[in-house]
N, C-alpha and C positions, 0 to 999 in steps of 0.2 A: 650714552651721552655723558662727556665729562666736564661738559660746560650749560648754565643755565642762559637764556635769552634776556635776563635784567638782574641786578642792572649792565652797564654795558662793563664790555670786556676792558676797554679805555681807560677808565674807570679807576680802575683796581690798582693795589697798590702795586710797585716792583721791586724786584729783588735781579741781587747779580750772581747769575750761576756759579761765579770763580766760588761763593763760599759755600755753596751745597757742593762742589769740586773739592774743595780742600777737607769739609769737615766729614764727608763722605771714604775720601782718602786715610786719614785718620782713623776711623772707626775699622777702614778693613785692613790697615796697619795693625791694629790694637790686638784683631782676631787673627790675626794669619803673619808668622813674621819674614816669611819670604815676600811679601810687596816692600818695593823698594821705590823712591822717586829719582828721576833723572832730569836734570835742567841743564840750560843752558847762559846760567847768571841770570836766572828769570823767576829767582826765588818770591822779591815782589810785586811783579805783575804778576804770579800767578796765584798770589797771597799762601804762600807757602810756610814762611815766617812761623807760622804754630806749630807747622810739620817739621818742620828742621827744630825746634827747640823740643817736640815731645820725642824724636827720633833723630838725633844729631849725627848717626853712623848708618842711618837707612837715606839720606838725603844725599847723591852723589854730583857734585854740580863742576860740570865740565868747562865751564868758562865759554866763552862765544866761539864754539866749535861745535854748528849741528850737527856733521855728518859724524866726528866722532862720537855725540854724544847718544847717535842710535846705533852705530858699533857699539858702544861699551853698554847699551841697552840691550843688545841683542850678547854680548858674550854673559850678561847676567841673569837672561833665560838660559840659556845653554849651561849656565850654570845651577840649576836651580831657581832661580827668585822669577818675582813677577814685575818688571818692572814698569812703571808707568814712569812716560818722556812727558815732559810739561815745557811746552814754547811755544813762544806768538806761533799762530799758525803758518803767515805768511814764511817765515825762516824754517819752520822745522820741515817744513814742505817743500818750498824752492831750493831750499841749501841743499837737504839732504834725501834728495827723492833717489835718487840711484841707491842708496844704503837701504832707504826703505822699502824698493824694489826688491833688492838685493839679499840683503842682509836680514829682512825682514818678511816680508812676505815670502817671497821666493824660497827659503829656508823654512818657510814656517814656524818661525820663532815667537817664544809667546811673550809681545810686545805690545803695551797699550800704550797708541801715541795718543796724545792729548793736547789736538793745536788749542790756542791758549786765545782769547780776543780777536777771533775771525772775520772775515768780509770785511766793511768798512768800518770798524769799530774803533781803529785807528784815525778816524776821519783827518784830522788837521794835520797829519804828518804826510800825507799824498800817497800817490801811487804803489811807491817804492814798499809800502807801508801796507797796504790796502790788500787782504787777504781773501782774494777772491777767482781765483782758478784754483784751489786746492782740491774741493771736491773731485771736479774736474780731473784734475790730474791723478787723483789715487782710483777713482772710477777703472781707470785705464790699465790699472794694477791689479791682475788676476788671484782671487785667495784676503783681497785686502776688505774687510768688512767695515760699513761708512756707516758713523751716527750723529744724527745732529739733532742733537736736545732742543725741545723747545723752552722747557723753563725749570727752576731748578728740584723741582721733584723729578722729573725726567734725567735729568743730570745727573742725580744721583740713584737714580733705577739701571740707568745706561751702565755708572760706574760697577756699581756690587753686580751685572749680570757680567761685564768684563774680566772683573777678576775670578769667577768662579767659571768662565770659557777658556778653552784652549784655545791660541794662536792669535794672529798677530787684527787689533780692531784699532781704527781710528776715533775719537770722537770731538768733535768741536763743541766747546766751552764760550759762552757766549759771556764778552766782557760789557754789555751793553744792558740794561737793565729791563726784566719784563715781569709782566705780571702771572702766577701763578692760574697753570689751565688744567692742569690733574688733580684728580683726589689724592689724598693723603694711603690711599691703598693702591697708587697704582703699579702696575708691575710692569718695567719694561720686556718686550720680546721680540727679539735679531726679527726682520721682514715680517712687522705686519705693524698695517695702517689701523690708525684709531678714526673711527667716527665723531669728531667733536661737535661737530652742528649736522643732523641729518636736513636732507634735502633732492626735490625732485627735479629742479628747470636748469642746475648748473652746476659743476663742482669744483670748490677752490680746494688745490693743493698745494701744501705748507710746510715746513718745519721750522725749527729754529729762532731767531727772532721775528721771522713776517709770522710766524703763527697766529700769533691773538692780530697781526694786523688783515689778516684774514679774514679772521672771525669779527672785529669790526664791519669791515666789508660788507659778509653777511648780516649783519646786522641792520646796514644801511639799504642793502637790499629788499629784507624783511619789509621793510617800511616803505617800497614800491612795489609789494606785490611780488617779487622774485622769489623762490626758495633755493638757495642754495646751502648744499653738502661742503661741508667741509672738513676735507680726509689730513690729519695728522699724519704726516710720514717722517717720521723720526730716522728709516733706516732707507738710505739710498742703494745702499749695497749689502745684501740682495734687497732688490726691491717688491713692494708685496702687486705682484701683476694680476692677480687675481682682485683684487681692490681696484687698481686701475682701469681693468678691463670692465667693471661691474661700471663702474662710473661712464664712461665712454658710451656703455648700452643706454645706459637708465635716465643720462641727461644729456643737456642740447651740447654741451660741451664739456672743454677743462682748461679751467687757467692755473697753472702753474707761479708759484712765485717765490724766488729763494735769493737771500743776499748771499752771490756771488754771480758768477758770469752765465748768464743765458744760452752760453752754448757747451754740452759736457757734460750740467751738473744733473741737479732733481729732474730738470725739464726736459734735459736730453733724456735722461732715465726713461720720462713717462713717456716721451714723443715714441722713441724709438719700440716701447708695449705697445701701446697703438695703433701702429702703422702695421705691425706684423701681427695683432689677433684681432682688432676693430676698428679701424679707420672712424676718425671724430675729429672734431674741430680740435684743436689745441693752442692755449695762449700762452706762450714762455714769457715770463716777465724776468728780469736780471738785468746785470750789468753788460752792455755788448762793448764796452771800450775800457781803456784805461781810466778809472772813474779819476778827478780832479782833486783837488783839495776842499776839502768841508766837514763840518758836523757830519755826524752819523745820519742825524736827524735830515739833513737837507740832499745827502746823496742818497738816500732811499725814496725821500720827497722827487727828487731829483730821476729817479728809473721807474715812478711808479709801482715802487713795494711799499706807498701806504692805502691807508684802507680806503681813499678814493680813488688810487689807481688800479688795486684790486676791483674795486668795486664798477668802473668806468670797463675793464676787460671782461670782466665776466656779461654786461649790458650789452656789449658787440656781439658775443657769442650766443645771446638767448635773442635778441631781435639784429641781426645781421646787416639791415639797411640803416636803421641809425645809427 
C-alpha cells in the first residue's frame, strides 16, 4: 500500500510533473553526458529553460518540425547519445507517428519520447489540441514500450529507469496538476501494477492523472460499504496481465479509467486480457468522441473521469440492477 485511507487523497497538495521531468533530466544529464534533449520549439511548455541554460549544446531544438525532430532523435542514438524528444504529445504523435514507427521503433533506436501536456490538458484550445488517441495509437506499434506516470515521483522513476534501458519508450508527462501517491522510495518497473488501495467487491484501474481520482472514488465507496482495489498501472505497454487477470478472479468487476479515448488505450489493454484468460465485467471509462472545448477540469467532469463518475461505474458493476 502506497496510499493511506485519511485524510483524503483530494486533499493533498499538487504538483506539476513537467518539473520532476525537467529536474529529473537534469540530474541524469549531470551523470551521463550522452542524454541529450530534442524539442520542437517547446523549450517552455516543457519548462526546459534550466536545461538549455545548464547544457546550452546538449539542448537540440528543431523548430516546429516533429517528424524531423525524431529523425534527428533517432540519428543521435545511432550515434551514440540517449536522446529524449520533449513535445506536446498531441503533435509528437499525430505529426510524427510514421517516424516513430519507422525510424524508431522499428529500428530499434534508443529514443525516449516524451509527449509533453497530454489528453485534455490543453482544454481551452479544442480538439485539434486535445491529446488523446496517442496511447492508442503507439499501442499499435510493436517493440514501443508505453508509460504514464501518475505523479511526479513516478515521473521521475519512469525517467532514470528510461535512460538506464535499451530502446526506444514513450512516456506522457502530465501538464495538469496532482497530488503526490508514492513514497519517496518508490522504484519504478516496465509491466507491473502497484496495489494503491487493496480491495475485495471491485477494481479501479488507473494511471496518470485519474489516478488519485480513483482513489477518491474509493474512498467514497469506503463509506458505502464497498471495498474496492485499486491497481496503479503506470505501464500499458507491456501490460502487467497477471494483475489484471487476479482482479477479474477476485472481484465483481473492473472499471477502467484513463484520460484519453476509451477505445485502444488502458481499457482496450485490460478488456482484450480478459476476454482471452477470464471473462469479467468490464467498465471502459474515456473519451469516445472528439472531446469539445473546455477546462481540464469540466471535460473529465464531462466523461466521467472524476471520482464520482469513477465511483457511480464501479456501483453498476458490484449491484448490476441499480
Amino acid at each position: 500500500m502506497t496510499v493511506t485511507d485519511s485524510p483524503s487523497i483530494a486533499d493533498q497538495p499538487r504538483y506539476d510533473c513537467r518539473d520532476a521531468y525537467v529536474e529529473t533530466l537534469a540530474e541524469l544529464a549531470h551523470a551521463d553526458q550522452r542524454i541529450v534533449g530534442v524539442v520542437n520549439d517547446s523549450v517552455g511548455s516543457s519548462k526546459l529553460n534550466s536545461f538549455r541554460k545548464a547544457f546550452p549544446d546538449r539542448l537540440i531544438n528543431v523548430g516546429i518540425a516533429e517528424q524531423d525532430m525524431v529523425g534527428v532523435a533517432s540519428g543521435l542514438a545511432n550515434g551514440g547519445r540517449i536522446p529524449f524528444v520533449s513535445a506536446a504529445s498531441c503533435f509528437l504523435t499525430g505529426r510524427a507517428l510514421e517516424q516513430i514507427k519507422a525510424d524508431v521503433a522499428y529500428s530499434h533506436t534508443n529514443v525516449k519520447l516524451c509527449g509533453m501536456s497530454p489528453g485534455v490538458a490543453y482544454g481551452e484550445l479544442g480538439p485539434t489540441h486535445h491529446s488523446i488517441e496517442d496511447i492508442a495509437w503507439l499501442r499499435a506499434i510493436a517493440g514501443m514500450r508505453i508509460i504514464v506516470p501518475a505523479d511526479p515521483i513516478e515521473t521521475a522513476a519512469a525517467l532514470r529507469w528510461a535512460a538506464s534501458s535499451d530502446g526506444p519508450v514513450f512516456i506522457r508527462v502530465s501538464r495538469m496538476s496532482v497530488p503526490r501517491i508514492h513514497s519517496d522510495d518508490y522504484t519504478f518497473e516496465l509491466g507491473r501494477a502497484i496495489t494503491v488501495r487493496d480491495g475485495g467487491d471491485v477494481t479501479l484501474i488507473s494511471n496518470g492523472t485519474v489516478l488519485w481520482r480513483a482513489l477518491a472514488a474509493a474512498e467514497q465507496l469506503a463509506a458505502e460499504g464497498i471495498s474496492a482495489r485499486v491497481l496503479s498501472m503506470p505501464t500499458v505497454q507491456p501490460l502487467d496481465t497477471d494483475a489484471v487477470i487476479a482482479a477479474a478472479r477476485e472481484t465483481a468487476g473492473i472499471v477502467t479509467a484513463e484520460e484519453g479515448v476509451s477505445g485502444g488505450g488502458l481499457g482496450g489493454a485490460v478488456a482484450e486480457t480478459v476476454v482471452q484468460h477470464h471473462p469479467a465485467r468490464v467498465s471502459i471509462l474515456g473519451i469516445p468522441e472528439f472531446a469539445p472545448t473546455g477546462s481540464a477540469a469540466y471535460l473529465l467532469d464531462r466523461y466521467g473521469l472524476s471520482a464520482d463518475g469513477i465511483a457511480a461505474a464501479a456501483r453498476r458493476l458490484v449491484s448490476p440492477g441499480s
